[in-house]
N, C-alpha and C positions, 0 to 999 in steps of 0.2 A: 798768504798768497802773494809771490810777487810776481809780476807780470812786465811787462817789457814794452812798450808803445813805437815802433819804426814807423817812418815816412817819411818820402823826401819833404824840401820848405813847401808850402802850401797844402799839404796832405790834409790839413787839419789836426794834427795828431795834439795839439796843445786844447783845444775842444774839447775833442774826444777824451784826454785824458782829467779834464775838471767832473764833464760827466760821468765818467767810468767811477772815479775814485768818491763820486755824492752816491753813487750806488750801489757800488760794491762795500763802503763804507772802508774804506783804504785811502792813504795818504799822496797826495801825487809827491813825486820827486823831480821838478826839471831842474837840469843842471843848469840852465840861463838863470833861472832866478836864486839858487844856491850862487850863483858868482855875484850877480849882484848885493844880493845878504853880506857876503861874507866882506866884497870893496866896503860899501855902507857902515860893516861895523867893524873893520878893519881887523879882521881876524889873520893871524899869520899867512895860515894861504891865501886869504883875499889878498896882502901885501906881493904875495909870490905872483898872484895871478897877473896882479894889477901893472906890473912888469912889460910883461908880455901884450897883455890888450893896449895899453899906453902906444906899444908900438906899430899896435893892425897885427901883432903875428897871432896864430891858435896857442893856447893856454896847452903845456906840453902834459902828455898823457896821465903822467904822475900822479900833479898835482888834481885834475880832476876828477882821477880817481879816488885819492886821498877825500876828496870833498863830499863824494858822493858816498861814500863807506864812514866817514863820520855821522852824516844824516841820518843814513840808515842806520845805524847803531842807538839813536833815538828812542825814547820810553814810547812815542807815538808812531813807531814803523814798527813795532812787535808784532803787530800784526798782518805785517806784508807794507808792500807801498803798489804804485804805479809809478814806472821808470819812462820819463819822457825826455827824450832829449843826450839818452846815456845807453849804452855805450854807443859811440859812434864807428867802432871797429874795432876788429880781431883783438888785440892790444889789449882793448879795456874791457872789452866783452870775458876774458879769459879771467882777470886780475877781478873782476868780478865774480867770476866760478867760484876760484878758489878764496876769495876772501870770505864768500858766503857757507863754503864747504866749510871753510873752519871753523863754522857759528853753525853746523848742520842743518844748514838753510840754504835754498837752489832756489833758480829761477823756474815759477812753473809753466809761464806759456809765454810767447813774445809774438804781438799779435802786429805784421805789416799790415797797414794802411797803404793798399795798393791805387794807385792814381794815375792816368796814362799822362804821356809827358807832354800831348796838347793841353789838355785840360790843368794843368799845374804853370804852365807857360799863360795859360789867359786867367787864371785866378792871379798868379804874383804878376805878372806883367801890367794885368789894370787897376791895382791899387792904387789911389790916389789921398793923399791926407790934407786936413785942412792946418794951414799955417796956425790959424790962432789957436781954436780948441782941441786941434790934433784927431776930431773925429774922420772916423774911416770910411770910402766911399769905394766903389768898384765901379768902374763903367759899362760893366756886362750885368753882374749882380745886384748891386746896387748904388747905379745914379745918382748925381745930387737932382732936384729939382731944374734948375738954373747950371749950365752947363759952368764949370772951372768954378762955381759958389760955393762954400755951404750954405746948407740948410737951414743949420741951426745958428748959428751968428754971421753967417755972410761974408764968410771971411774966404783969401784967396786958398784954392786946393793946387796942390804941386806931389808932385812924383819924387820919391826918394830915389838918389842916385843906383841903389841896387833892385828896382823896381824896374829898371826898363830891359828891355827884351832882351838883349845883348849880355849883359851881366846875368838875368836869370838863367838865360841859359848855359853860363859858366859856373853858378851855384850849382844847378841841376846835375852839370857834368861831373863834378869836386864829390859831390852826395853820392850820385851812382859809383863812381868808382870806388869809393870807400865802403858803399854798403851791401854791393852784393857781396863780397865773401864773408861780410858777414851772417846775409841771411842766408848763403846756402851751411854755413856753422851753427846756426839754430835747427837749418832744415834736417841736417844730418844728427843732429840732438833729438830730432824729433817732438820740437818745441814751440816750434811755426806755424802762426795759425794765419793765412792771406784773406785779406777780406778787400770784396770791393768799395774803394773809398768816396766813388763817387754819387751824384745824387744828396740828398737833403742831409740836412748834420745827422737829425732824427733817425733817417733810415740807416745811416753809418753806424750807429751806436746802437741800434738794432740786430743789424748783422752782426757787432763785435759780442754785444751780450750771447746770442746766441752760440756762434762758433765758441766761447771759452765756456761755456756750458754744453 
């Protein structure tokens, strides 16, 4: 079975897809962490990648394609994966059809993680990390104790430069533009499953079990 995970940044969909893939007994695939694998062990495309990221630009469609169609090809995806993070549009979404069609294997459900774009604006807008130990605090969700502290070593918390409101909401914009023709290309596939993302992790992964059953 492989399955598809969309959402814009804060959807949760990297959650979602560690729980999906302990449950369903399937492999996750995100493409963030195949590019960091592959810089770390400096595999040819990590070299090709590492190009590009070096400069701030996005890693050109190819080669992330190429990365993500190696994984898969793995003695441990034979049995389907969970795809998070991949495809990000028409492009890759396609070059995945047909790579999979050559190996007589299709994607079987691509399930959005729907999130309205208030509630995606005050989750990535109030994230705050702490300098020293890098733990994560929200100021809606979850406060530190002691206001700008942590918790747990006391160390100062700061906001990462694409965390304030202004920038989220140019990722937001960058994501929607590129992902609706995607999802209405699922939709017309008949492959779409929309679930409400909002509410506890627990219930989200609820809904999702359900709807792909």
């Amino acid at each position: 079975m492989y399955i598809i995970l969309l959402g814009a940044p804060g959807a949760g969909k990297g959650t979602q897809a560690v729980m999906l893939a302990e449950k369903l007994k399937l492999v996750q695939v995100a493409s963030g962490d195949l590019f960091r694998q592959a810089l770390q062990q400096e595999t040819e495309l990590g070299k090709k990648a590492k190009v590009y990221m070096e400069k701030g630009q996005l890693v050109p469609d190819e080669i992330t394609i190429q990365m993500v169609l190696e994984r898969l090809s793995a003695p441990d995806c034979k049995k389907g994966a969970i795809l998070d993070g991949f495809p990000r549009n028409i492009k890759q979404a396609k070059a995945l059809d047909k790579a999979l069609m050559q190996k007589s294997k299709a994607i079987d459900k691509v399930v959005y993680i729907k999130v309205s774009e208030g509630e995606l604006l005050k989750r990535l807008s109030g994230r705050w990390i702490c300098r020293n130990c890098q733990a994560p605090y929200h100021e809606v969700d979850s406060p530190p104790r002691v206001a700008g502290k942590c918790d747990r070593c006391g160390g100062e918390l700061y906001q990462r430069p694409d965390d304030n409101v202004e920038t989220v909401k140019k990722r937001l914009e960058v994501y929607f533009a590129e992902t609706s023709p995607l999802i209405d290309y699922f939709k017309r596939a008949g492959k779409l499953l929309e679930v409400d993302g909002e509410g506890s992790t627990a219930g989200v992964n609820q809904r999702i079990l359900t709807a792909l059953r």
